[in-house]
C-alpha positions in Angstrom: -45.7 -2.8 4.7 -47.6 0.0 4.9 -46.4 1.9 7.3 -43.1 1.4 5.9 -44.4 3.0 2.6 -46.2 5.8 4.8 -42.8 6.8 6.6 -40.9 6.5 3.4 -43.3 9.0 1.5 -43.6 11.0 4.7 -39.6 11.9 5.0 -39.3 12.3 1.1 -42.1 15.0 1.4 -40.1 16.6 4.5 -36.7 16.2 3.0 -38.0 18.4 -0.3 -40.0 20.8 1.5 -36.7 21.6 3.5 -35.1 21.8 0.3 -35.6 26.0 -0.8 -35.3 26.8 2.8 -31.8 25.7 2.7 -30.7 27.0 -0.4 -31.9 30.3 0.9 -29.9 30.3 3.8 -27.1 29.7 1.7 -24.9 32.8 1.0 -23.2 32.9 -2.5 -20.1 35.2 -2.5 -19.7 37.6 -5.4 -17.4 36.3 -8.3 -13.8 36.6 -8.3 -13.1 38.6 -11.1 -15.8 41.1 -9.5 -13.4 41.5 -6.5 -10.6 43.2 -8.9 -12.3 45.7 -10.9 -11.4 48.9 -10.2 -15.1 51.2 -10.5 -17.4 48.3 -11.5 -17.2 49.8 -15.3 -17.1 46.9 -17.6 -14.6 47.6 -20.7 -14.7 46.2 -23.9 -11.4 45.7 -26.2 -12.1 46.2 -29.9 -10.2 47.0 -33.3 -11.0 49.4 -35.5 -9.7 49.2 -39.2 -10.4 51.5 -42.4 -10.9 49.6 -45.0 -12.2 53.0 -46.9 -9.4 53.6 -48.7 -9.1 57.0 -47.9 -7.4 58.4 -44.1 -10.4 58.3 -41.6 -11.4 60.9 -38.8 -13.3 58.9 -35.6 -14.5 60.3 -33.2 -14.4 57.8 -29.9 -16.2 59.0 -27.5 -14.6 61.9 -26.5 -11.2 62.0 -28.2 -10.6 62.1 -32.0 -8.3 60.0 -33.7 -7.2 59.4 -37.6 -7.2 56.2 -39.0 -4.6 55.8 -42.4 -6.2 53.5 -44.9 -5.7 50.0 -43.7 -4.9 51.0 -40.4 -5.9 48.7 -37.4 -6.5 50.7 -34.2 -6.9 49.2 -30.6 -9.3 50.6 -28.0 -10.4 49.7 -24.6 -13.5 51.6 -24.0 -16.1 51.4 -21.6 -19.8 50.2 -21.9 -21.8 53.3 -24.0 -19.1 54.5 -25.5 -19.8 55.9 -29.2 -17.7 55.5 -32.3 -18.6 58.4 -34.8 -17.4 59.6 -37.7 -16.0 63.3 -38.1 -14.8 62.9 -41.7 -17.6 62.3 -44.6 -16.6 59.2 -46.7 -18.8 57.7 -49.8 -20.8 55.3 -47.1 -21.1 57.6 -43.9 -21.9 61.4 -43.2 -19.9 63.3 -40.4 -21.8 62.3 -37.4 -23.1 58.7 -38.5 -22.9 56.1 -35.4 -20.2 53.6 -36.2 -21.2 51.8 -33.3 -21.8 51.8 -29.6 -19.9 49.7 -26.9 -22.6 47.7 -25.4 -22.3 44.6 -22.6 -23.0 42.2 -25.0 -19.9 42.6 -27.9 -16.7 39.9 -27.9 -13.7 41.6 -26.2 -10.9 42.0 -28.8 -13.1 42.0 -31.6 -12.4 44.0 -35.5 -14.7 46.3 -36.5 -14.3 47.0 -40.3 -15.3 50.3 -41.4 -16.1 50.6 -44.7 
């Protein structure tokens, strides 16, 4: 009985020690969805709407565009992208940081800019 309780413990103490070696060896291939994109630049889709009341001058990273009153704009933009505004309103100065594209934001999310 003994020995039988020595070899059991024995391979149980072999079979875990083998155990990281042979996840290491292990190669894990690179997601799908990494495979497809085109420069490795992660975009982000968002929505922009004025809810100011008043027609609205963003400035989006490098372009400029005019948002009406009400107006929901869509833009795919790439991680570290800036929003800006180039139009004072009665809650921003020209220049204030609407808000920067990070990893982290919801794709097709609506940014209300008030």
């Amino acid at each position: 009985m003994k020995i039988r309780t020595a070899l059991t413990s024995s391979a149980a103490i072999l079979f875990l020690a083998a155990l990281p070696a042979a996840y290491a060896s292990v190669s894990i291939p690179a997601p799908v969805h990494a495979l497809y994109r085109s420069n490795g630049q992660r975009t982000i889709k968002i929505n922009l709407r004025n809810d100011t009341g008043a027609p609205l001058e963003l400035k989006i990273g490098d372009k400029v565009a005019t948002l009406q009153a009400g107006q929901v704009v869509s833009e795919k933009l790439p991680v570290g992208t800036r929003i800006t505004t180039n139009t004072a309103t009665a809650n921003h100065k020209v220049g204030d940081v609407i808000a920067e594209i990070i990893p982290g934001m919801y794709s097709d999310s609506t940014l209300s800019i008030k």
